[in-house]
C-alpha positions in Angstrom: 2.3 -63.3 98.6 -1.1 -63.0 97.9 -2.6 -60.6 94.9 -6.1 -59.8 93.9 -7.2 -57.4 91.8 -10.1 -55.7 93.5 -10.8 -56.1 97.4 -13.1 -54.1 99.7 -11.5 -53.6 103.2 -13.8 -56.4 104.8 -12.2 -58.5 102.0 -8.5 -57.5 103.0 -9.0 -58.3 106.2 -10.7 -61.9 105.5 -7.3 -62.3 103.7 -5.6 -61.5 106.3 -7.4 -64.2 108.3 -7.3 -66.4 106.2 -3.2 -66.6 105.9 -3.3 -66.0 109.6 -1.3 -62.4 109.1 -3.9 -60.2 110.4 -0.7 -57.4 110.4 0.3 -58.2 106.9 1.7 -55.2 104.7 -1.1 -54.3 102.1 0.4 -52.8 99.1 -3.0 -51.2 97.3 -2.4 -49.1 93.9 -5.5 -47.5 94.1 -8.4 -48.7 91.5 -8.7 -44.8 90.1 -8.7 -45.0 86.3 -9.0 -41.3 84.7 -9.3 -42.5 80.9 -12.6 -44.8 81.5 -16.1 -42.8 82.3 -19.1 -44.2 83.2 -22.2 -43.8 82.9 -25.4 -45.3 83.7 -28.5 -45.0 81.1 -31.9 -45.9 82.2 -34.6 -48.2 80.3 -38.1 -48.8 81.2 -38.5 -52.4 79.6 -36.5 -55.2 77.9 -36.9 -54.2 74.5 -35.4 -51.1 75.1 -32.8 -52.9 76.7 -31.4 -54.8 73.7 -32.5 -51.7 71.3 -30.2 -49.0 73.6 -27.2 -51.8 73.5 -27.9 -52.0 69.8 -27.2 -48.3 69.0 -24.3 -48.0 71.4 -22.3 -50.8 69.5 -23.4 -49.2 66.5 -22.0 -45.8 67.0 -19.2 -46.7 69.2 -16.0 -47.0 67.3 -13.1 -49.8 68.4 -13.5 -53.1 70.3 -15.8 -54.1 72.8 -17.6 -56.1 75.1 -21.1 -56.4 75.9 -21.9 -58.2 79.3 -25.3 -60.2 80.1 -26.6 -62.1 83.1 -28.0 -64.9 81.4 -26.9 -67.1 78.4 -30.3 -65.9 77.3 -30.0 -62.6 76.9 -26.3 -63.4 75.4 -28.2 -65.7 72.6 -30.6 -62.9 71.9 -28.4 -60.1 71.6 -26.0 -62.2 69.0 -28.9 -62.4 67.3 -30.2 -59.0 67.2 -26.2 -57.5 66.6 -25.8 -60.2 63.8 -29.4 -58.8 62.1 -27.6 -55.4 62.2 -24.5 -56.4 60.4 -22.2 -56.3 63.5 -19.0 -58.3 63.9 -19.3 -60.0 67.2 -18.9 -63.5 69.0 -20.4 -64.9 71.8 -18.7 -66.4 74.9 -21.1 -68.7 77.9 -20.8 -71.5 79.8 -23.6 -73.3 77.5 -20.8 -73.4 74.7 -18.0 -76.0 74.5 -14.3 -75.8 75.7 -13.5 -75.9 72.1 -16.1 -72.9 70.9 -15.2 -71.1 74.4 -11.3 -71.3 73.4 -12.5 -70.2 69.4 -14.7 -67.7 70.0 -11.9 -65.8 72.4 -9.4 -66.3 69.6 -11.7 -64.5 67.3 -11.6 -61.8 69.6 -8.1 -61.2 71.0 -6.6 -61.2 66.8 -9.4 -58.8 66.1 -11.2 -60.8 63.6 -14.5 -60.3 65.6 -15.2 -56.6 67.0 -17.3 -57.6 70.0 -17.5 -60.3 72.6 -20.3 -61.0 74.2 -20.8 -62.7 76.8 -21.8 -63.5 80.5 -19.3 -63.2 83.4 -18.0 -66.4 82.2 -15.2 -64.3 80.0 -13.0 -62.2 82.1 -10.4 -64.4 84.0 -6.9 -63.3 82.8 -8.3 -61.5 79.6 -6.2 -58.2 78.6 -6.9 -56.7 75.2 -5.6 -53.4 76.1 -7.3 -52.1 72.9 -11.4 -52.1 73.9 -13.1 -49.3 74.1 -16.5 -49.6 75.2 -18.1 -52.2 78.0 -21.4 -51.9 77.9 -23.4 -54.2 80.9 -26.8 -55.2 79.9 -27.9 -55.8 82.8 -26.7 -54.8 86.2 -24.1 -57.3 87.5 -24.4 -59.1 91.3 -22.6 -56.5 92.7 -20.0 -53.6 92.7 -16.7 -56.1 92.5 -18.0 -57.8 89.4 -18.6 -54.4 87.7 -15.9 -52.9 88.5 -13.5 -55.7 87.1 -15.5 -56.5 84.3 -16.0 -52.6 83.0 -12.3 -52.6 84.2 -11.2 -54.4 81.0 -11.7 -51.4 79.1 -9.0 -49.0 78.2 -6.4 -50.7 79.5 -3.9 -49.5 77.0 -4.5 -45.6 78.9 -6.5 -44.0 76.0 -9.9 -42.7 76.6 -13.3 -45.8 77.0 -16.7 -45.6 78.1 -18.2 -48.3 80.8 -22.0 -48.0 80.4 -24.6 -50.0 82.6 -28.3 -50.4 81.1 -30.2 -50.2 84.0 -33.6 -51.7 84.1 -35.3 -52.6 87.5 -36.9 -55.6 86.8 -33.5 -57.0 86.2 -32.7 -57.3 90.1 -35.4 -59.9 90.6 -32.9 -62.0 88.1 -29.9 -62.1 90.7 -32.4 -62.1 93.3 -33.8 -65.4 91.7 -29.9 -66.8 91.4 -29.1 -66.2 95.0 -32.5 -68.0 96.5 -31.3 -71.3 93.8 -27.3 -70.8 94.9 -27.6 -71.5 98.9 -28.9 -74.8 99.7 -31.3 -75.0 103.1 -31.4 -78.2 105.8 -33.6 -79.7 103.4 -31.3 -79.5 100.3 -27.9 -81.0 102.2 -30.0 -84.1 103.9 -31.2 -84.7 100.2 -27.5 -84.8 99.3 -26.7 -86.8 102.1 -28.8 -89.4 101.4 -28.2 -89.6 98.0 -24.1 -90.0 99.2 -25.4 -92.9 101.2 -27.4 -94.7 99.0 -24.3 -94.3 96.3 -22.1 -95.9 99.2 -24.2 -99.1 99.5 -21.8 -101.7 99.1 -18.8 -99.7 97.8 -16.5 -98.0 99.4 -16.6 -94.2 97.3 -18.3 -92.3 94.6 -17.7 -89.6 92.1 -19.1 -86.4 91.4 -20.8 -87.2 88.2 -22.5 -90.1 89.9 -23.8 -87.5 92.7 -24.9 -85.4 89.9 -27.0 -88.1 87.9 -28.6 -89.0 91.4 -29.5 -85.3 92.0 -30.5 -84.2 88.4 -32.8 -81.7 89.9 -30.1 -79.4 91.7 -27.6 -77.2 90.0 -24.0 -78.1 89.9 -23.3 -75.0 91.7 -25.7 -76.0 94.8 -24.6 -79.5 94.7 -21.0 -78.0 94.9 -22.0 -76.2 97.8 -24.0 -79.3 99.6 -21.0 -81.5 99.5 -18.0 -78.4 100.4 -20.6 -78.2 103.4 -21.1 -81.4 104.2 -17.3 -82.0 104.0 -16.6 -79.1 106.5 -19.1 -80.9 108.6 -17.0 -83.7 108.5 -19.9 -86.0 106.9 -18.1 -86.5 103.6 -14.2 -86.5 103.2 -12.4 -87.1 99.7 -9.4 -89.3 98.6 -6.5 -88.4 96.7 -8.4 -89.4 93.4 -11.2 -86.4 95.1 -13.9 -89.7 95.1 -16.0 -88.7 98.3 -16.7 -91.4 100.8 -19.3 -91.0 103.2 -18.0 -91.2 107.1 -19.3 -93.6 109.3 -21.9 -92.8 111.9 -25.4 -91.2 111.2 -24.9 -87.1 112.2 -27.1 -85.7 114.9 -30.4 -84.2 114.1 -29.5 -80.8 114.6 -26.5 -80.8 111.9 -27.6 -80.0 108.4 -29.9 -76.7 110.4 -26.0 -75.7 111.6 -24.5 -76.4 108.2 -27.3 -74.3 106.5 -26.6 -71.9 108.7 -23.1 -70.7 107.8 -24.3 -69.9 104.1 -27.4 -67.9 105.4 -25.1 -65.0 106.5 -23.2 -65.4 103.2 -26.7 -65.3 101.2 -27.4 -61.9 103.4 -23.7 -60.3 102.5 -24.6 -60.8 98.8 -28.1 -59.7 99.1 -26.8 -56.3 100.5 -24.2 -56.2 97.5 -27.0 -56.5 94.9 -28.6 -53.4 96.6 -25.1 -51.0 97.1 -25.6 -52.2 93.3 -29.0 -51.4 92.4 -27.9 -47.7 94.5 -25.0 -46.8 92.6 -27.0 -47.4 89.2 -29.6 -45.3 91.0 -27.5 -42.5 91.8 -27.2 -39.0 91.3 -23.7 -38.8 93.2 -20.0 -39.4 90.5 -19.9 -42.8 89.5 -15.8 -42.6 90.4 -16.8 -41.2 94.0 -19.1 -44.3 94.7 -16.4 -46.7 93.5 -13.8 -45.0 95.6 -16.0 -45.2 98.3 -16.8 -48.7 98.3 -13.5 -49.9 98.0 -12.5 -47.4 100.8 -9.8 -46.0 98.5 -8.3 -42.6 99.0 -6.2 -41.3 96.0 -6.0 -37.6 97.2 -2.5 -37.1 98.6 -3.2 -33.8 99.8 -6.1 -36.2 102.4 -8.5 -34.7 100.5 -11.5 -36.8 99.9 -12.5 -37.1 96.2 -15.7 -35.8 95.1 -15.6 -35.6 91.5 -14.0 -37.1 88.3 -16.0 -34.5 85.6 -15.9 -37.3 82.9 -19.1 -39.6 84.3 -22.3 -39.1 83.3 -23.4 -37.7 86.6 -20.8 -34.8 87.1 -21.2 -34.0 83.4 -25.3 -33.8 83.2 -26.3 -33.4 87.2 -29.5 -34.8 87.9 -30.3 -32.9 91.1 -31.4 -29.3 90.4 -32.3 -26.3 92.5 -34.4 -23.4 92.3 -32.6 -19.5 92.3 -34.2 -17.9 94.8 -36.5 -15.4 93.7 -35.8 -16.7 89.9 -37.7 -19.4 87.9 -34.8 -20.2 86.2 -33.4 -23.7 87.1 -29.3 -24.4 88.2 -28.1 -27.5 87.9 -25.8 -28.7 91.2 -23.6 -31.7 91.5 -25.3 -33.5 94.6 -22.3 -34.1 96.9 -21.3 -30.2 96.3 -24.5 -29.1 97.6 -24.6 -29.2 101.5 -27.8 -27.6 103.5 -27.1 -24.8 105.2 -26.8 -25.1 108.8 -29.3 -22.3 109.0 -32.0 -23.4 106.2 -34.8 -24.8 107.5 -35.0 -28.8 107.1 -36.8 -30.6 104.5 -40.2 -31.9 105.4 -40.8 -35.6 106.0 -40.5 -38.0 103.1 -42.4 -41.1 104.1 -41.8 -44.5 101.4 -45.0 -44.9 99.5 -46.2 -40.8 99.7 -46.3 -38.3 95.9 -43.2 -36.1 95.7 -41.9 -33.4 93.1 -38.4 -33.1 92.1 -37.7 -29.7 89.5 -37.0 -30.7 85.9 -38.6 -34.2 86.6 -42.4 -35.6 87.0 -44.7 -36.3 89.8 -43.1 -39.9 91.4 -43.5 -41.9 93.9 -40.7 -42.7 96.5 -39.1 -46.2 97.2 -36.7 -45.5 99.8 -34.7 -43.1 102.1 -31.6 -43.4 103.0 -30.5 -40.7 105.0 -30.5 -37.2 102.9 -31.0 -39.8 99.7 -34.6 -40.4 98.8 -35.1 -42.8 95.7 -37.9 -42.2 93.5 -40.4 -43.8 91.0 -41.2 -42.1 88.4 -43.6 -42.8 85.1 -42.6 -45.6 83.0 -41.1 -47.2 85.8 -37.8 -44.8 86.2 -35.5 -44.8 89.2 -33.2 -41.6 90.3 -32.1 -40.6 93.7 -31.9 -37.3 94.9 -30.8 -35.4 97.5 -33.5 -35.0 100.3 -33.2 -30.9 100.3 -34.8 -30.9 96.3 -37.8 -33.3 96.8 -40.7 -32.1 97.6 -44.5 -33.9 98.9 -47.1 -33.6 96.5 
């Protein structure tokens, strides 16, 4: 038996593989929650950032939690939410066991009104009762968001999931991805260091690894050794102590070993930008999440288009001139095919000056099909349909 609580297809089927029971029956309940809406709001710079999470704690009633990517920004916004005279608690990895374990007390009995906290709080949390998750920043990818936003509402009644999107947060994960996956250079490093603790003894512990390598992360150095142990280099005794097997590996073996992570570092570098699009777009946030996790909840085999509750089928941001008219109609982006017999839309090259109605001059960052992404002043994102942009 084996139970997640979110998986992609490609994830099922690693699963799968990994049990060895590629035919396995897959029992899926669907992810499709009607009573949470989300929404994405866009911020130009940091400080408008923590001052938009500010407000939205403010005048949202009920629990909640507030998610950041950094202890950092966790510290800050404690700070700035105590200033303001709101009830809330902080969760990281930075704190204690016993502050961890206190803080989440202070929580769950509802003597605190928000938790927040980095993705550190989550695992096997269920207060049915919260009403708001609010993401600072946007998460690594759509998984993470989707279970963390997912501990809203769980009790059926109405929440809100709102991401902050600001682009300059992307270089963060962007940074934690290059520091998480060690090269050839990194794992020889860890090598040595194993064989230099193995000088005249026969194993050594993690700690003692760790105080030889104080300049790597305890993720990475996690990483060398699980690597190094696959490459049967290391092994580890019952008391997990690694010893260091005998022989000197061949020169061409921490390259191979790097190797298998650099396809691992490209999967999550593509997640961080089906990420960065969903906060980008102008399609339902429900349909993108569907979509992703290849679920189908229409049992008519109708395909989903809308929820009407997120913040994109409620306030479209695509529009379209009435022909002949100069007055403006708003369209839901999915709902609004080209016709077969309109013309097409003139190139849109990355780099050029386009015009979208109801918006500013921008510049555009990427196509994608009939999606074209756009800069605009201040440095604001949206994505459009191709058949509504225009060149300058």
């Amino acid at each position: 038996l084996a139970l997640t609580a979110t998986a992609t297809e490609v994830v099922v089927a690693d699963i799968g593989g990994q049990l060895g029971a590629p035919k396995m029956q897959v029992v899926n309940t669907g992810i499709y929650r009607p009573n949470l809406r989300y929404r994405v709001l866009q911020v130009t710079n940091a400080a408008e950032q923590y001052a938009c999470a500010l407000r939205l704690v403010g005048e949202t009633a009920g629990v909640g939690i507030v998610y950041a990517a950094t202890v950092k920004a966790v510290e800050e916004l404690e700070r700035q939410l105590r200033a303001a005279g709101e009830s809330v608690v902080c969760y990281h990895g930075k704190l204690s066991a016993r502050a961890r374990a206190e803080n989440q007390k202070l929580f769950m009995t509802g003597e605190r009104r928000v938790m927040l906290s980095t993705n550190a709080f989550g695992m096997g949390i269920d207060k049915s009762d919260t009403r708001f998750v609010i993401h600072l920043q946007v998460p690594a990818n759509l998984e993470a968001y989707y279970q963390e936003s997912g501990r809203a509402g769980r009790d059926g009644e109405p929440a809100t999931c709102t991401l902050l999107y600001f682009q300059d947060d992307k270089r963060v994960w962007q940074y934690f991805l290059a520091k998480q996956y060690p090269g050839a250079e990194e794992l020889r490093a860890v090598f040595c260091a194993a064989g230099e603790l193995s000088a005249g003894r026969v194993s050594f512990s993690f700690e003692e690894i760790r105080q030889a390598l104080q300049d790597m992360s305890d993720s990475k150095l996690k990483i060398c050794l699980k690597l190094l142990k696959d490459g049967r280099l290391l092994r580890q005794n019952r008391k997990l102590a690694y010893l260091l097997r005998p022989g000197a590996p061949p020169p061409e073996a921490f390259d191979r070993l790097a190797r298998v992570y650099g396809a691992k570092q490209e999967r999550d570098r593509a997640a961080l930008e089906q990420m960065v699009a969903y906060a980008q777009s102008g399609f339902c946030r429900w349909k993108l999440l569907l979509d992703y996790f290849g679920d189908r909840i229409c049992s008519d085999g109708m395909d989903f288009t809308r929820c009407c509750r997120c913040d994109n089928c409620l306030s479209p941001p695509t529009v379209a001139e009435a022909s002949g008219a100069s007055q403006l109609h708003e369209a839901v982006p999915a709902l609004v095919p080209a016709s077969p017999s309109e013309p097409a839309s003139p190139a849109i090259a990355v780099g050029s000056l386009v015009k979208v109605p109801k918006f500013d001059i921008g510049t555009v960052l990427s196509v994608a099909g009939d999606m074209v992404t756009i800069e605009f002043p201040e440095n604001t994102t949206k994505t459009f349909m191709a058949e509504f942009v225009a060149p300058v």
